[in-house]
N, C-alpha and C positions, 0 to 999 in steps of 0.2 A: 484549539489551535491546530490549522491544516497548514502543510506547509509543501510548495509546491516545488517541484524538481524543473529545472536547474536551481540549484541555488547557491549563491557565495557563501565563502565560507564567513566572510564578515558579516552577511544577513542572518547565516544560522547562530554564531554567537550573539550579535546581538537579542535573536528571537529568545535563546536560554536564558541570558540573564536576565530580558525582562521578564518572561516565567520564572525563573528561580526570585525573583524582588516579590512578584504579585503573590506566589506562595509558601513564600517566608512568613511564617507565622499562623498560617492557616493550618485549620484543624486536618487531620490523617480523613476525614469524612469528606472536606472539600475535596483533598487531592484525591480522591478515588472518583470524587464525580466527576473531574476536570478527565478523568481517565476514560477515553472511546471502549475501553473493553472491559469498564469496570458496570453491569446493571444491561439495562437494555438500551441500545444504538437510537439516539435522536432520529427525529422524521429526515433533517437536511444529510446527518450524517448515512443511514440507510438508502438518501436518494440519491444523496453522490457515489456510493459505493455502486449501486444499481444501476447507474447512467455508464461510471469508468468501467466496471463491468461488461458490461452490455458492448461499448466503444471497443475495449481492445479482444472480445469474443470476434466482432468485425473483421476489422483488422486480422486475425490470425486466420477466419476464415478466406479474406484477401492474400495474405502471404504464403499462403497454405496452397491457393491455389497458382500462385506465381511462382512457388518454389521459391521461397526468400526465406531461409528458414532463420537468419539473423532476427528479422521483424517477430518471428512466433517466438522467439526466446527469447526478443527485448519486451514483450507483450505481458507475456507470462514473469516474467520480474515482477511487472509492473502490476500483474495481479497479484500474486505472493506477496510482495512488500504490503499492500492496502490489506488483506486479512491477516498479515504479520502484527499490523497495528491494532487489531482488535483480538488477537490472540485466537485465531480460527485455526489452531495447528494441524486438522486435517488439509483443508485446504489449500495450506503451507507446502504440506507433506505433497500433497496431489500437484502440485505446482513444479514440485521438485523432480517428480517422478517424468514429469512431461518435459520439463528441461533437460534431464537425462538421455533420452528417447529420444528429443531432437536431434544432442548435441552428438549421439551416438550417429546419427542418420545422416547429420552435417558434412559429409566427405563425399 
């Protein structure tokens, strides 16, 4: 389950419950596999990661060069958040470091 931003908050609850229905009852072994950060990342999951990656590297280097430094710290969420989801806490961390470093530069 990907679930894309913007989203309602009525799309998001309805998306949990049907996940909490379809894994009700299911062994602790399904729910680790139904988990992005539990084993090794799917072909489609790796390629989407790879592509939004790549997209907002773009992008920051666009805003970067515009001086729009809003865009490279809504970028960098945007990275953060996706290896937040597979538990990549370096990368987390390095996400953080560069939102700081912007957000310091922002004035």
């Amino acid at each position: 389950m990907v679930l894309l931003k913007p989203l309602s908050l009525e799309a998001l609850d309805n998306e949990i419950r049907e996940q909490v229905c379809h894994l009700k009852g299911a062994s602790r072994t399904a729910f680790a596999a139904a988990d992005p950060a539990q084993g090794t990342l799917s072909e489609t999951m790796r390629s989407g990661l790879a592509e939004s990656l790549e997209a907002s590297s773009r992008l920051i280097h666009h805003a970067l060069a515009s001086n729009d430094m809003g865009a490279v710290l809504s970028q960098l969420h945007r990275i953060k958040g996706a290896f937040a989801m597979i538990h990549e806490v370096e990368m987390v961390q390095l996400c953080e470091h560069l939102k700081g470093l912007g957000k310091a530069n922002d004035n």
